[in-house]
PDB file of the backbone (N, CA, C, O) and the ligand in Angstrom, with CONECT records:
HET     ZN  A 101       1
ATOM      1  N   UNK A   1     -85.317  15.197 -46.833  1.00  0.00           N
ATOM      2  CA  UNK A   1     -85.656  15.749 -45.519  1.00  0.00           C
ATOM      3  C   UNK A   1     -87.022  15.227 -45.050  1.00  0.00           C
ATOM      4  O   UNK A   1     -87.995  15.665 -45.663  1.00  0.00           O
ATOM      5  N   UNK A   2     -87.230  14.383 -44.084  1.00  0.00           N
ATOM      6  CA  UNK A   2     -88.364  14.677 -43.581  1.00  0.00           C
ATOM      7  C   UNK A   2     -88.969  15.424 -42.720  1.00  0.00           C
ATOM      8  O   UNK A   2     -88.414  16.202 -41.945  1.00  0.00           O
ATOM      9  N   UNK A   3     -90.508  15.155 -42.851  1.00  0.00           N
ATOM     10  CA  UNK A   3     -91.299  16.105 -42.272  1.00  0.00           C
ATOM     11  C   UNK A   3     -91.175  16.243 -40.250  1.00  0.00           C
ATOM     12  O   UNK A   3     -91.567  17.241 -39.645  1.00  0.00           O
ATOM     13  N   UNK A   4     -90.670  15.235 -39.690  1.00  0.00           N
ATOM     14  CA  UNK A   4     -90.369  15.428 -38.301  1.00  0.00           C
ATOM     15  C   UNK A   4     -89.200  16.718 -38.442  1.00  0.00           C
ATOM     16  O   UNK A   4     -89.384  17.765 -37.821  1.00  0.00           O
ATOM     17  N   UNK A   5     -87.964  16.519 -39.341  1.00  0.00           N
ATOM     18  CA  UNK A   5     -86.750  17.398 -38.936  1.00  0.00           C
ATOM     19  C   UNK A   5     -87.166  18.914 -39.698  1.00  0.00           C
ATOM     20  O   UNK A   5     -86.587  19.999 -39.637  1.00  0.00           O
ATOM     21  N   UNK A   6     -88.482  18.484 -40.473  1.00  0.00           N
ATOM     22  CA  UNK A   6     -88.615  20.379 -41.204  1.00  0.00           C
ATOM     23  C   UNK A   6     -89.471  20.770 -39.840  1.00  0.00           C
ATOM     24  O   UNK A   6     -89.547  21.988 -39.674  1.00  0.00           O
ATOM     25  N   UNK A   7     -90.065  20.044 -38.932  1.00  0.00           N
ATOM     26  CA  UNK A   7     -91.115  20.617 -37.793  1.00  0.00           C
ATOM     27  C   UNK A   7     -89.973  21.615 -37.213  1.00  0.00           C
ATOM     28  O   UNK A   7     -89.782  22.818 -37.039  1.00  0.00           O
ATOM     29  N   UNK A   8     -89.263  20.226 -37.001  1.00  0.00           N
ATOM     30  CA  UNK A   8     -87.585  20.704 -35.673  1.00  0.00           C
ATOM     31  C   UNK A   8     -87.132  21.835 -36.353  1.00  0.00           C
ATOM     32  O   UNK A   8     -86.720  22.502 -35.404  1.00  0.00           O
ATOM     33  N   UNK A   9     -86.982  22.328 -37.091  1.00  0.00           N
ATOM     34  CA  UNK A   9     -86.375  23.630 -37.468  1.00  0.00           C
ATOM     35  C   UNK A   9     -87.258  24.653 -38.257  1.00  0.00           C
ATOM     36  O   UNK A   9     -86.875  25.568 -38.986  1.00  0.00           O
ATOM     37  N   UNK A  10     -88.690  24.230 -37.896  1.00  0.00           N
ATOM     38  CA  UNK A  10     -89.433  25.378 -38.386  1.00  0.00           C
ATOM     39  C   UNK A  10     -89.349  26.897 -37.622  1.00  0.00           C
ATOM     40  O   UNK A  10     -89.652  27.958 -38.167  1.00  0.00           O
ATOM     41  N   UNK A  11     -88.905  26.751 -36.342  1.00  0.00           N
ATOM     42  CA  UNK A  11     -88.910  28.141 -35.948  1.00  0.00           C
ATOM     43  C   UNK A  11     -87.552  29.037 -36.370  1.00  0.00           C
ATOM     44  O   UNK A  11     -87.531  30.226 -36.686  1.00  0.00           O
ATOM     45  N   UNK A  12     -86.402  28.079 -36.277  1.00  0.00           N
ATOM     46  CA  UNK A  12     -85.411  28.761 -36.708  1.00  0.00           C
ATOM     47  C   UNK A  12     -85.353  29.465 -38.545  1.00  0.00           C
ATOM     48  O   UNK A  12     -84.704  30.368 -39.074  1.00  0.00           O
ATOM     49  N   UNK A  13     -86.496  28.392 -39.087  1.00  0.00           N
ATOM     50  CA  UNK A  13     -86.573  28.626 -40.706  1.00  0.00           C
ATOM     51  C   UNK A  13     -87.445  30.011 -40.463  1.00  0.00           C
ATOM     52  O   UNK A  13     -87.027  30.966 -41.119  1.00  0.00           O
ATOM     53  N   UNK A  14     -88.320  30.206 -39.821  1.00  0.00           N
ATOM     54  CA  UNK A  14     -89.192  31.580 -39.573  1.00  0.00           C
ATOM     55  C   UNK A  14     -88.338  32.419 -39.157  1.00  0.00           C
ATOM     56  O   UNK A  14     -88.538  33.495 -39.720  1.00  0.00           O
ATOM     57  N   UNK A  15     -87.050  32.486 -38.090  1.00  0.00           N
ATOM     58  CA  UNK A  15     -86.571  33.369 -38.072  1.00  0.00           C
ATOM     59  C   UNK A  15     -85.564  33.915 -38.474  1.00  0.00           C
ATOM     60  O   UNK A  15     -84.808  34.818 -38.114  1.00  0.00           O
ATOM     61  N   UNK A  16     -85.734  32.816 -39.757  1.00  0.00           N
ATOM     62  CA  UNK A  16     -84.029  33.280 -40.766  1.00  0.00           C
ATOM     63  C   UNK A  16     -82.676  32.991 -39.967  1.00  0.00           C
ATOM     64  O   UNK A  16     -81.544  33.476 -39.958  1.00  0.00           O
ATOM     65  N   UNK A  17     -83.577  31.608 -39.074  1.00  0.00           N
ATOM     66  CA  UNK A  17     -81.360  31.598 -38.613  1.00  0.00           C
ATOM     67  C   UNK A  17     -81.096  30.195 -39.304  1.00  0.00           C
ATOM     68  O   UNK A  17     -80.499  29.390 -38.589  1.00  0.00           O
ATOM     69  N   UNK A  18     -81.365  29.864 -40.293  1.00  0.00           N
ATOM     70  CA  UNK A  18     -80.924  28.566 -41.139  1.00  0.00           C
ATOM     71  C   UNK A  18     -79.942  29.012 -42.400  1.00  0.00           C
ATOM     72  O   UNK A  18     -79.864  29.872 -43.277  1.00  0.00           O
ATOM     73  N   UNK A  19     -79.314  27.955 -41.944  1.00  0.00           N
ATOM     74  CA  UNK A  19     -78.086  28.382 -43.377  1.00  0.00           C
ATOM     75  C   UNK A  19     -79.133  27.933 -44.870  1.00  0.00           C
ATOM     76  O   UNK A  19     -79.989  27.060 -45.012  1.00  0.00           O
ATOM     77  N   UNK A  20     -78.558  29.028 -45.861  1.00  0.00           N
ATOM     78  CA  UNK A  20     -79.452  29.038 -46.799  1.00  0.00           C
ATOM     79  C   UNK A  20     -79.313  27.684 -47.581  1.00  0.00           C
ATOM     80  O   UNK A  20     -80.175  27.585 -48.454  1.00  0.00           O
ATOM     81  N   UNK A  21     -78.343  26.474 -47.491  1.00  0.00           N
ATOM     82  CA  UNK A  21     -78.780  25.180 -48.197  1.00  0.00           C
ATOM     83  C   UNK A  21     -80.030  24.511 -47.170  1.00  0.00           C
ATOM     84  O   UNK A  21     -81.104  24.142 -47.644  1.00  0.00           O
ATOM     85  N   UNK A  22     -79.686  24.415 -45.614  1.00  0.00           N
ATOM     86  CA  UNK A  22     -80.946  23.942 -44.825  1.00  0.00           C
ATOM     87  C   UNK A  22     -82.151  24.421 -45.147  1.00  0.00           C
ATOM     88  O   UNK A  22     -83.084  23.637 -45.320  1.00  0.00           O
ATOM     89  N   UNK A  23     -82.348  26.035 -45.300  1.00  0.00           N
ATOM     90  CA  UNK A  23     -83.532  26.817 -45.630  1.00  0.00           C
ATOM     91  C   UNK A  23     -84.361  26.289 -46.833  1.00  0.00           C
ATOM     92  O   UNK A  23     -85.586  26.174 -46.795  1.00  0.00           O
ATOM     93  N   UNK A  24     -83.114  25.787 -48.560  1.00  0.00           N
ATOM     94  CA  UNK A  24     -83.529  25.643 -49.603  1.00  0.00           C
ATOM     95  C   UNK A  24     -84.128  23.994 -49.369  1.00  0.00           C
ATOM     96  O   UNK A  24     -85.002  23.425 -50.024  1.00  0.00           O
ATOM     97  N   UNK A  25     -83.435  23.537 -48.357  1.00  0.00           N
ATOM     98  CA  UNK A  25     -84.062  21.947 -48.126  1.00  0.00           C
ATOM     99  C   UNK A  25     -85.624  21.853 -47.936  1.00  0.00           C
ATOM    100  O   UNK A  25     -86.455  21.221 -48.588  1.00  0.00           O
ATOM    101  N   UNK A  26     -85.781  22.768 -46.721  1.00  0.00           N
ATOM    102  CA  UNK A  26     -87.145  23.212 -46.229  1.00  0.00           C
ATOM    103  C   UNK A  26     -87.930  23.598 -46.602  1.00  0.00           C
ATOM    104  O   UNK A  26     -89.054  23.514 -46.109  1.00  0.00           O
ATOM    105  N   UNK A  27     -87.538  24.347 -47.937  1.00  0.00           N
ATOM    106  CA  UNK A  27     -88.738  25.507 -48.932  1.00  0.00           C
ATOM    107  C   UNK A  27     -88.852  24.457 -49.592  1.00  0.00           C
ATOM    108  O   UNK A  27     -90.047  24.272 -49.821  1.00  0.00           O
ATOM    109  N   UNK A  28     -88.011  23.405 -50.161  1.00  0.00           N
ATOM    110  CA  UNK A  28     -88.583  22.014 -51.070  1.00  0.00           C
ATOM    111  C   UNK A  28     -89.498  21.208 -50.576  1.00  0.00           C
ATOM    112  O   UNK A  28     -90.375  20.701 -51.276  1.00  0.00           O
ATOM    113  N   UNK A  29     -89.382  21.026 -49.385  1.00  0.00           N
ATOM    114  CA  UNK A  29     -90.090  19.835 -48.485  1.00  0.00           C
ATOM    115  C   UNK A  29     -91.087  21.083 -48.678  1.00  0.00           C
ATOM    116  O   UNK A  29     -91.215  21.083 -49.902  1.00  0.00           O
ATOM    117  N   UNK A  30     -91.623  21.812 -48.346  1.00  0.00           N
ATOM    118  CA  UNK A  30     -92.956  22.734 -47.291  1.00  0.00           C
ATOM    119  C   UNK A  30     -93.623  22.734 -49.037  1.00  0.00           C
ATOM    120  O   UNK A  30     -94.833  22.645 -49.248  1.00  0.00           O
ATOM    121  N   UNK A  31     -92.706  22.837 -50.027  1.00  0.00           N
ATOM    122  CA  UNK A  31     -93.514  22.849 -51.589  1.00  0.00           C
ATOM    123  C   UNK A  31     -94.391  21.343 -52.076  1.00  0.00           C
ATOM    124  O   UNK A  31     -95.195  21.268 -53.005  1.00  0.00           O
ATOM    125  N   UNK A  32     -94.170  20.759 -51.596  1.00  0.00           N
ATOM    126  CA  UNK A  32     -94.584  19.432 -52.167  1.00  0.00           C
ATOM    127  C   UNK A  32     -95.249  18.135 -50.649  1.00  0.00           C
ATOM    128  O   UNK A  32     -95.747  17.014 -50.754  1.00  0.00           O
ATOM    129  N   UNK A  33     -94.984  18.858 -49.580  1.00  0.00           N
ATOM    130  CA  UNK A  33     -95.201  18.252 -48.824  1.00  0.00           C
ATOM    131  C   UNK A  33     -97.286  18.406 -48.370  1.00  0.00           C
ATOM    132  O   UNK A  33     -97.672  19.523 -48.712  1.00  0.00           O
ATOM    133  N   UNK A  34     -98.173  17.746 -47.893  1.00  0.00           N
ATOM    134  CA  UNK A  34     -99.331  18.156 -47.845  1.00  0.00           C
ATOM    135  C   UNK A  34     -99.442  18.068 -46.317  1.00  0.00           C
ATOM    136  O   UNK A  34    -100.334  18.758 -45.822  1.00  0.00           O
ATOM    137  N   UNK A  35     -98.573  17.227 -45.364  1.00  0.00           N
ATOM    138  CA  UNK A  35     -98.740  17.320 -44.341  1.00  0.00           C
ATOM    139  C   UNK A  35     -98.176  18.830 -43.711  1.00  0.00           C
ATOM    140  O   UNK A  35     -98.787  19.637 -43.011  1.00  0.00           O
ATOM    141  N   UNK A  36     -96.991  18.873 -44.157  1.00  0.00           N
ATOM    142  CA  UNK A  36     -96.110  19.877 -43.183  1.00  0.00           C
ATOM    143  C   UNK A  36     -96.294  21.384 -43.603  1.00  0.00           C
ATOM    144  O   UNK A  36     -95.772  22.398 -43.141  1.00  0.00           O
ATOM    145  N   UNK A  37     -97.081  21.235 -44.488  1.00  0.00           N
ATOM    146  CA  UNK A  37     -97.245  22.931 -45.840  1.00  0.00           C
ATOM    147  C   UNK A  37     -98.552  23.486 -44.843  1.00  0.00           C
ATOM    148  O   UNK A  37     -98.669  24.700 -45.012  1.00  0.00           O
ATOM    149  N   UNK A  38     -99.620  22.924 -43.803  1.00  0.00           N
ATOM    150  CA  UNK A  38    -100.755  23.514 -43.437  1.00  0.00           C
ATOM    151  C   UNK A  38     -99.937  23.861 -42.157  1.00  0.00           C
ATOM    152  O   UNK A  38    -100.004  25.063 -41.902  1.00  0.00           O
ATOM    153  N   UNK A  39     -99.219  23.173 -41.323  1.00  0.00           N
ATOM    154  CA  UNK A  39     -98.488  23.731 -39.962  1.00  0.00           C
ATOM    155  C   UNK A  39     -97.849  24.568 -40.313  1.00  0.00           C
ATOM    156  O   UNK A  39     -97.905  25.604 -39.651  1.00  0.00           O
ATOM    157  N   UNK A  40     -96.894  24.520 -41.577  1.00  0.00           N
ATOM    158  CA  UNK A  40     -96.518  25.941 -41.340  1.00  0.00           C
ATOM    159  C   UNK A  40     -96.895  27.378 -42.100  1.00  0.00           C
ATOM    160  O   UNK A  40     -96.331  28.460 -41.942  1.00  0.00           O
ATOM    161  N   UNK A  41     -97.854  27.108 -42.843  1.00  0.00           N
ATOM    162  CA  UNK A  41     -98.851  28.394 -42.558  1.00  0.00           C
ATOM    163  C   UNK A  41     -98.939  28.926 -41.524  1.00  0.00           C
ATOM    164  O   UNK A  41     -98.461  30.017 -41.214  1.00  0.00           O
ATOM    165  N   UNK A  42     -99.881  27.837 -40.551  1.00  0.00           N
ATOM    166  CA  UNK A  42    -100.443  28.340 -39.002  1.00  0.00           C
ATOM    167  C   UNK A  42     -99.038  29.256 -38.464  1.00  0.00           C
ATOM    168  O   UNK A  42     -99.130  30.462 -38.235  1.00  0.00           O
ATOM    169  N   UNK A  43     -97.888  28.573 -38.321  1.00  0.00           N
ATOM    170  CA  UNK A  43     -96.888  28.743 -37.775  1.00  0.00           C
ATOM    171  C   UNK A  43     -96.461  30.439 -38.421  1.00  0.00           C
ATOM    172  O   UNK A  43     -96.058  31.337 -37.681  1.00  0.00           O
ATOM    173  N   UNK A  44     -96.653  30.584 -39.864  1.00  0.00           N
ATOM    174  CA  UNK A  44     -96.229  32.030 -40.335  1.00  0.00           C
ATOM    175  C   UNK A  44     -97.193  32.816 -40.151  1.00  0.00           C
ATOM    176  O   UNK A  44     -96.893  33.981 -39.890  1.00  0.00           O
ATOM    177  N   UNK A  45     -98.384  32.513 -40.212  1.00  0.00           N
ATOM    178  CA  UNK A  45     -99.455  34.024 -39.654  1.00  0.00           C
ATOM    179  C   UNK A  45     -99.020  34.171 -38.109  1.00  0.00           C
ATOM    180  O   UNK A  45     -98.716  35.303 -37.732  1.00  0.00           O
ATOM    181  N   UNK A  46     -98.970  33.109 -37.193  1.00  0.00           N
ATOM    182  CA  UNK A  46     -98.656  33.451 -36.387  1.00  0.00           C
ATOM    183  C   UNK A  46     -97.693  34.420 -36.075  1.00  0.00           C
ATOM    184  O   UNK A  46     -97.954  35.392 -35.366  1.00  0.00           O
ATOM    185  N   UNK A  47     -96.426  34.175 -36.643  1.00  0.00           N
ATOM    186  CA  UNK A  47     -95.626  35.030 -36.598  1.00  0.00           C
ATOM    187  C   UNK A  47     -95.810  36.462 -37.065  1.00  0.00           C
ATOM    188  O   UNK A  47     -95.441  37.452 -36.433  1.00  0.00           O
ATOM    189  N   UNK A  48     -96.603  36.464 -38.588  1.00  0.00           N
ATOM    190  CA  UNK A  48     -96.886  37.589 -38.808  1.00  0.00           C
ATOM    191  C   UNK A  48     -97.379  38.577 -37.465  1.00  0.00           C
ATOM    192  O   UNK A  48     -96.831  39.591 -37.034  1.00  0.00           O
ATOM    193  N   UNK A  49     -98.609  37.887 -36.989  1.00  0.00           N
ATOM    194  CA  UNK A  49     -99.048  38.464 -36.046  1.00  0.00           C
ATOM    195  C   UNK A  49     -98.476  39.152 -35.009  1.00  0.00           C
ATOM    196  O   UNK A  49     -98.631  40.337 -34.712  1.00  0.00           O
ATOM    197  N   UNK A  50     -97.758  38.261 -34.448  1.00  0.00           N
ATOM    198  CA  UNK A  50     -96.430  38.651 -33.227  1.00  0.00           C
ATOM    199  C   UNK A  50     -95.685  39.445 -33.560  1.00  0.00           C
ATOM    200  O   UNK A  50     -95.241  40.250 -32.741  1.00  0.00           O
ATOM    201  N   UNK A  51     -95.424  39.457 -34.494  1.00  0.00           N
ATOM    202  CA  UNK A  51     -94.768  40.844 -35.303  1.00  0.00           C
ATOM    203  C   UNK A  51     -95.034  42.397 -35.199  1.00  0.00           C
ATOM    204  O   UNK A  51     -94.209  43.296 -35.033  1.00  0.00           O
ATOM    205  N   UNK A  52     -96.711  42.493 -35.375  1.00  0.00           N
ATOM    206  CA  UNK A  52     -97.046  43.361 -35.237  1.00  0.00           C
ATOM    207  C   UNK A  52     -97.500  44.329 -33.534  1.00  0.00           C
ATOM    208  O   UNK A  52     -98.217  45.289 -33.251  1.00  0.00           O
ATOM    209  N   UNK A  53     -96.539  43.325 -32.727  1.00  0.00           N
ATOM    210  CA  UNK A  53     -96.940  43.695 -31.482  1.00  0.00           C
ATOM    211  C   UNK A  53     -95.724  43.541 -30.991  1.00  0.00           C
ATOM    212  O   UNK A  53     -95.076  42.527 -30.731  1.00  0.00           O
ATOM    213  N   UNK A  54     -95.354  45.329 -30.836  1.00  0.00           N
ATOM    214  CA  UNK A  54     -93.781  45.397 -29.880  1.00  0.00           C
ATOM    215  C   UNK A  54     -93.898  44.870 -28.950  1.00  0.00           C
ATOM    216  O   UNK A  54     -92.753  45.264 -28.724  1.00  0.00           O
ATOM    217  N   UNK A  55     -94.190  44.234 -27.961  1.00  0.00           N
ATOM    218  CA  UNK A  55     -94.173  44.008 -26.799  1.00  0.00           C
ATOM    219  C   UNK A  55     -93.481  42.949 -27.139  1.00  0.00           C
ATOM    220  O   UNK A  55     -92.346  43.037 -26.671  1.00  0.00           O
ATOM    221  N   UNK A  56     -93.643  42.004 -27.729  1.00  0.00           N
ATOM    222  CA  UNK A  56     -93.573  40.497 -27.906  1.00  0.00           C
ATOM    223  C   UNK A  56     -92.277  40.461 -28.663  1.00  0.00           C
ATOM    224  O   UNK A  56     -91.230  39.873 -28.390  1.00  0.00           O
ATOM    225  N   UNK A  57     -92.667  41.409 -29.916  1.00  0.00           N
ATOM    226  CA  UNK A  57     -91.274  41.159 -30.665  1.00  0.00           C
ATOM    227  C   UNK A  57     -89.941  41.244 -29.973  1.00  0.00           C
ATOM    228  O   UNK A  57     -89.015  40.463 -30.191  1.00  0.00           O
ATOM    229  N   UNK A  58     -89.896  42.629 -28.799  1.00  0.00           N
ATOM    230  CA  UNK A  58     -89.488  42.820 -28.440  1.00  0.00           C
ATOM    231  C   UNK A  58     -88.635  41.590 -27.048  1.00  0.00           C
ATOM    232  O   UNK A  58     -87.438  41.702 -26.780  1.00  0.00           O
ATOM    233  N   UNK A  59     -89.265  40.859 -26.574  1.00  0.00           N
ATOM    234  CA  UNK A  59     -89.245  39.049 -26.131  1.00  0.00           C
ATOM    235  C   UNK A  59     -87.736  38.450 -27.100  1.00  0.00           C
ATOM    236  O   UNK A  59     -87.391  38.356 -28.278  1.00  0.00           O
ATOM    237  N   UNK A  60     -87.261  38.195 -25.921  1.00  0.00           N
ATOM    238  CA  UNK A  60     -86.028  37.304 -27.092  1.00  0.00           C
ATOM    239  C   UNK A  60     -86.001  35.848 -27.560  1.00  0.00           C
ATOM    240  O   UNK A  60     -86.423  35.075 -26.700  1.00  0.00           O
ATOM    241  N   UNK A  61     -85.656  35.341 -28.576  1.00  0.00           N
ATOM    242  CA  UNK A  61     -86.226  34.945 -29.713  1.00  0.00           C
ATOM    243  C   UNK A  61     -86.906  33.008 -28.954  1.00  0.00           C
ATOM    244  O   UNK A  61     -87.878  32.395 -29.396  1.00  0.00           O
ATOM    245  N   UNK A  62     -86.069  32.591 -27.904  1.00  0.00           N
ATOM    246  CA  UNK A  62     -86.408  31.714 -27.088  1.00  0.00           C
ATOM    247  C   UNK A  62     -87.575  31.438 -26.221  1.00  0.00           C
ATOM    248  O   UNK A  62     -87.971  30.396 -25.697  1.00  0.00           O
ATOM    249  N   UNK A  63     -88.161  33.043 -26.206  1.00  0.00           N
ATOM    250  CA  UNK A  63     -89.750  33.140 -25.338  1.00  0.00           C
ATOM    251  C   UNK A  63     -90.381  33.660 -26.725  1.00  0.00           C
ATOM    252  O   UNK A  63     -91.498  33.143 -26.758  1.00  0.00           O
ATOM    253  N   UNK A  64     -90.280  34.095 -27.377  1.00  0.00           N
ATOM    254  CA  UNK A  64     -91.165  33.996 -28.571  1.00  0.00           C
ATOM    255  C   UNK A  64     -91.380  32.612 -28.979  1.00  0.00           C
ATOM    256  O   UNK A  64     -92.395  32.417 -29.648  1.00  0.00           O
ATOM    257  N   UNK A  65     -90.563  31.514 -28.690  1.00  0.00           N
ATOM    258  CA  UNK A  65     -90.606  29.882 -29.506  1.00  0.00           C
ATOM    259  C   UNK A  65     -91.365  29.487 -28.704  1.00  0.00           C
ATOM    260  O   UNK A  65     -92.452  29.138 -29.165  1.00  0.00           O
ATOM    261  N   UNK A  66     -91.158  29.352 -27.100  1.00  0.00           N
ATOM    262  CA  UNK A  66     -92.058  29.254 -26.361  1.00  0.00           C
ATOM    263  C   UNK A  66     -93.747  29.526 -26.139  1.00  0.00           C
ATOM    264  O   UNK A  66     -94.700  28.791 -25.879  1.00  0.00           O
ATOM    265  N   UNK A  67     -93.574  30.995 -26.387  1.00  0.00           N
ATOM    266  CA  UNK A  67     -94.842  30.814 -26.947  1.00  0.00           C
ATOM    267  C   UNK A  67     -95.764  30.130 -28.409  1.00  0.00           C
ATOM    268  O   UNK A  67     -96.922  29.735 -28.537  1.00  0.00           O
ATOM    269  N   UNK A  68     -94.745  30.222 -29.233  1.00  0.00           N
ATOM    270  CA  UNK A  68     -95.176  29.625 -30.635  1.00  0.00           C
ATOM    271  C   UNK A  68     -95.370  28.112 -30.070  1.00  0.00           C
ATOM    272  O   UNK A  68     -96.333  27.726 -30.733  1.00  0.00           O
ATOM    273  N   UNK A  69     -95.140  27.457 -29.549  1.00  0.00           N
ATOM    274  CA  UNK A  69     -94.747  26.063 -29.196  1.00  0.00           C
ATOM    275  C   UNK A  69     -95.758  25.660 -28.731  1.00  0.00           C
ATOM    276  O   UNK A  69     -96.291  24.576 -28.970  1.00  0.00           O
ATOM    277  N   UNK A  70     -96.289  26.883 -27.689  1.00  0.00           N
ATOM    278  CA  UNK A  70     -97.614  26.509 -26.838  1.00  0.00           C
ATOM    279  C   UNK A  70     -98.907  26.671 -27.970  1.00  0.00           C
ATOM    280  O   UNK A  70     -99.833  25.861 -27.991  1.00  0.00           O
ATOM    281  N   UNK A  71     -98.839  27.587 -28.700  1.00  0.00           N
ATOM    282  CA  UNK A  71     -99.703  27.800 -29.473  1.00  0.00           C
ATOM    283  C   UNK A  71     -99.909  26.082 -30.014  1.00  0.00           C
ATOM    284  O   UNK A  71    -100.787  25.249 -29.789  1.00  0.00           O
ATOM    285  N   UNK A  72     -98.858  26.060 -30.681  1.00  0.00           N
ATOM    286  CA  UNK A  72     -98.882  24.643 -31.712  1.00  0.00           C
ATOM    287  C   UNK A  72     -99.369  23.760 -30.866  1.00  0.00           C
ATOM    288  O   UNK A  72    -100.412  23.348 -31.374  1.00  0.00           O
ATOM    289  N   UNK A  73     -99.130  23.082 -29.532  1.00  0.00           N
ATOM    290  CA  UNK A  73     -99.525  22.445 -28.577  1.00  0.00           C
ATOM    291  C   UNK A  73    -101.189  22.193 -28.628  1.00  0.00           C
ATOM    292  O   UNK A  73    -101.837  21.169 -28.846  1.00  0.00           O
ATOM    293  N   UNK A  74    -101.579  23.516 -28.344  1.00  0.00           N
ATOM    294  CA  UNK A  74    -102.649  23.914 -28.097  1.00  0.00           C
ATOM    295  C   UNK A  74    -103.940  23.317 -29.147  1.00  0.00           C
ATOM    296  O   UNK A  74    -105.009  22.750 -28.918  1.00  0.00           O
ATOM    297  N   UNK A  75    -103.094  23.856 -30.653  1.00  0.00           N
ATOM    298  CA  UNK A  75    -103.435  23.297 -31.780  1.00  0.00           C
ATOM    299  C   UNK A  75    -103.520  21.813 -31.993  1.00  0.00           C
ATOM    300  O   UNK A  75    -104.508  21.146 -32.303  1.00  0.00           O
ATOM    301  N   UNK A  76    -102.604  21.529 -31.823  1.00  0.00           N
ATOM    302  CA  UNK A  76    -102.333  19.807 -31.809  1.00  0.00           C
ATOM    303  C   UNK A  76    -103.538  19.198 -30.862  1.00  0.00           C
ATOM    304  O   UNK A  76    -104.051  18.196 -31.360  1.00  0.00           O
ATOM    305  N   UNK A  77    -103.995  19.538 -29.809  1.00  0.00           N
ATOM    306  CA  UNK A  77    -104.395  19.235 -28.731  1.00  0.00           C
ATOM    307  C   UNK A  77    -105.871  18.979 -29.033  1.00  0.00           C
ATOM    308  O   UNK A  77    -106.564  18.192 -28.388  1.00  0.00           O
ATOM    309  N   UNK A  78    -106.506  20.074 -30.588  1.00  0.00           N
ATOM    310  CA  UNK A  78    -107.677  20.158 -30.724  1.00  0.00           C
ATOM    311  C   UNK A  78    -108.466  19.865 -31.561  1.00  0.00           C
ATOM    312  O   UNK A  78    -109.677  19.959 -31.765  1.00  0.00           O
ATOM    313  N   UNK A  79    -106.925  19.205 -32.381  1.00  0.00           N
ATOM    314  CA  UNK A  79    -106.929  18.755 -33.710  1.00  0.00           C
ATOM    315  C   UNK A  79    -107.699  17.017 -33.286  1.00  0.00           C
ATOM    316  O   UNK A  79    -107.156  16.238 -32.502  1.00  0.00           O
ATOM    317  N   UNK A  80    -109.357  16.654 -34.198  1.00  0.00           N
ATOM    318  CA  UNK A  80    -109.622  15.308 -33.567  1.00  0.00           C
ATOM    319  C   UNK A  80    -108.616  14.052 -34.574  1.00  0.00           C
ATOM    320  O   UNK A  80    -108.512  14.178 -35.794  1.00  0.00           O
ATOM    321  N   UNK A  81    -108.235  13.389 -34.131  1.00  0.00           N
ATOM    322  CA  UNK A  81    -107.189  11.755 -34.520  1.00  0.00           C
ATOM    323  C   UNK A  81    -107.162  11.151 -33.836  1.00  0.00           C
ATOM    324  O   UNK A  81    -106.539  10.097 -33.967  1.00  0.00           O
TER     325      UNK A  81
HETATM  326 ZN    ZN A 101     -93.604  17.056 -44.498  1.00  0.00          ZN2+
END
């Protein structure tokens, strides 16, 4: 698996809609990988966070990505390369 297609399905891997061989692909790659293991940290506190705020959770699961997306954007944006 590479690290472009674990990005592409990192939100669905956060929200548990991956079939569990895709999921076990992803938990291998995110174990050994050094690039893709720090995004998705960022990517799971985030979520943690959003979690803790009905408003949002409450958001269906397409404007929650949206916002996660912008976040990452944002991130990417500030990151110097
Ligand atoms: Zn990777």
């Amino acid at each position: 698996m590479t690290c472009a297609s674990v990005l592409e399905k990192i939100y669905e891997y956060l929200d548990g809609e991956l079939t569990a061989d895709v999921e076990q692909r992803i938990r291998e790659h995110l174990a050994v990988c050094q690039s893709c293991f720090p995004h998705f940290r960022h990517e799971e506190v985030f979520l943690r966070f959003i979690e803790r705020r009905a408003q949002i959770v409450a958001a269906p699961p397409s404007l929650r990505r949206r916002i996660m997306q912008m976040l990452v954007n944002e991130e990417a944006a500030r990151r110097p390369e």
